[in-house]
C-alpha positions in Angstrom: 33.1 -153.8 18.5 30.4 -154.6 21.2 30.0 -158.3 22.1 26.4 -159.3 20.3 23.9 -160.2 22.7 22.9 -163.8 23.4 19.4 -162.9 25.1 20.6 -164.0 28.6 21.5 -161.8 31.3 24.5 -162.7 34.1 23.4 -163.7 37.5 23.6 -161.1 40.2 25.4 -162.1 42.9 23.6 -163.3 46.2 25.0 -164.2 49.4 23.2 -167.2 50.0 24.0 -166.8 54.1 22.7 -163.6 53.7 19.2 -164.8 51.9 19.2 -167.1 55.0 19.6 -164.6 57.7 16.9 -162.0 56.1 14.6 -165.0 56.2 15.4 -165.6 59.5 14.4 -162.0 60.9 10.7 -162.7 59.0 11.9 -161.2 55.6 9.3 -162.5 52.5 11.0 -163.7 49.5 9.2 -160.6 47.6 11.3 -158.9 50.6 14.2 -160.6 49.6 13.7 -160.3 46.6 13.3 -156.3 46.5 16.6 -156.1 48.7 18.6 -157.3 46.2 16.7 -155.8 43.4 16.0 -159.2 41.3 12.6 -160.8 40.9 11.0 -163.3 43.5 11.7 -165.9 40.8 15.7 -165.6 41.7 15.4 -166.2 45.2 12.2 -169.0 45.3 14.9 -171.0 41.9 17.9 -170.7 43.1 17.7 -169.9 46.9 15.4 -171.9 47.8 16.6 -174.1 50.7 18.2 -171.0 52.0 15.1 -169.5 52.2 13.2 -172.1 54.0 16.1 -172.9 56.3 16.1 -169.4 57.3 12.0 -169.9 57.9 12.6 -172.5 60.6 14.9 -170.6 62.1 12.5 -167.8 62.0 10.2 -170.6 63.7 12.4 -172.0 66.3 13.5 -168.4 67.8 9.7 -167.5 68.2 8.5 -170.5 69.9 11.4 -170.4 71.8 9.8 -167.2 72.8 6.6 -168.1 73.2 7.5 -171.0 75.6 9.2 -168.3 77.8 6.6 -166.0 78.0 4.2 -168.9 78.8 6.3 -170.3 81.5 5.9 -166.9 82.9 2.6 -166.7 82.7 1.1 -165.1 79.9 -2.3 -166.6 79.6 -2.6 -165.1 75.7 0.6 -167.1 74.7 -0.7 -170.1 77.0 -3.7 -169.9 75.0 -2.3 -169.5 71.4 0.1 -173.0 72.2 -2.9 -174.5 74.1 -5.0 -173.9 70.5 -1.9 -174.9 68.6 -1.3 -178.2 70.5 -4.9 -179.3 70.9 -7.0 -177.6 68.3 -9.4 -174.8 68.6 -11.8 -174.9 71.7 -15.0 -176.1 70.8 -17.7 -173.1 70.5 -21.4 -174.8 71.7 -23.9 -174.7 68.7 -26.9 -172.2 69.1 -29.6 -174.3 70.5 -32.3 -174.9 73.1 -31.1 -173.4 76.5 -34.1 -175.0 78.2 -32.4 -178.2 79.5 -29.6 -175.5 80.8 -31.6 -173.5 82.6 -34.0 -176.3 84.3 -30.5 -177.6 85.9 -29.3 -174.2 87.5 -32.7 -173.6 88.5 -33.1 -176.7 90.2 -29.3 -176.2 91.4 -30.7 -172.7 92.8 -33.3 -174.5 94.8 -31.3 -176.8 96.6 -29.2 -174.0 97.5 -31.6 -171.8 98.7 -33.5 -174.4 100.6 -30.8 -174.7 103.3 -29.8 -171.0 103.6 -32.5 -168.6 105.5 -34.0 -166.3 102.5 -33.7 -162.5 104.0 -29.6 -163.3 103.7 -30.3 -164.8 99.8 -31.6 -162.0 98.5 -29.4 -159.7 100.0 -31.9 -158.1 102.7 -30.2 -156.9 106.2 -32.6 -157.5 109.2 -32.7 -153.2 110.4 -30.5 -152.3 113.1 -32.5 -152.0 116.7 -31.9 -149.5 118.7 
């Protein structure tokens, strides 16, 4: 005779560790969740601080990266930790360009006060003969 059925289904067995090292590599717990063929539910319930310790790992590793690739140089990553650290940069409101322009035209005049006006503008005195 078959045991009756009591509504409840045995766990499926999870590696923990293994939860851990799938979130590590940037694994989703629907990810997770679909490798091991159970519902999201399973892993957010009852692997939860797997999960998320295998998130900061995740974290660590790539801003380990990052810091390396900035050292070297890379002005994208330099940016993306620059924004990260300090905030987006500041974009200038649309407004009157007026005041803006008055000051590098009256830079531009100062400028081209001292400096003879044939070289300013790019002319070349003709070539004698």
């Amino acid at each position: 005779m078959a045991a009756p059925l009591t509504g409840k289904t045995a766990k499926k067995a999870i590696d923990g560790d293994q939860v851990r090292r799938l979130a590590k590599l940037g694994l989703t717990q629907r990810d997770i969740a679909d490798f091991f063929g159970c519902s999201d539910s399973v892993i957010s319930d009852r692997f939860r601080s797997e999960f998320y310790v295998g998130v900061a790992a995740s974290k660590v590793s790539v801003r380990g990266l990052m810091w390396a690739r900035a050292r070297g140089g890379s002005d994208s990553v330099l940016l993306r930790l620059d924004e990260r650290y300090f905030g987006p940069v500041g974009r200038q409101l649309p407004g009157d360009d007026s005041e803006v322009l008055e000051a590098l035209q009256d830079d531009n005049d100062s400028i081209s006060a001292g400096v003879d006006q044939g070289q300013a503008s790019g002319q070349v005195d003709p070539i004698e003969e």
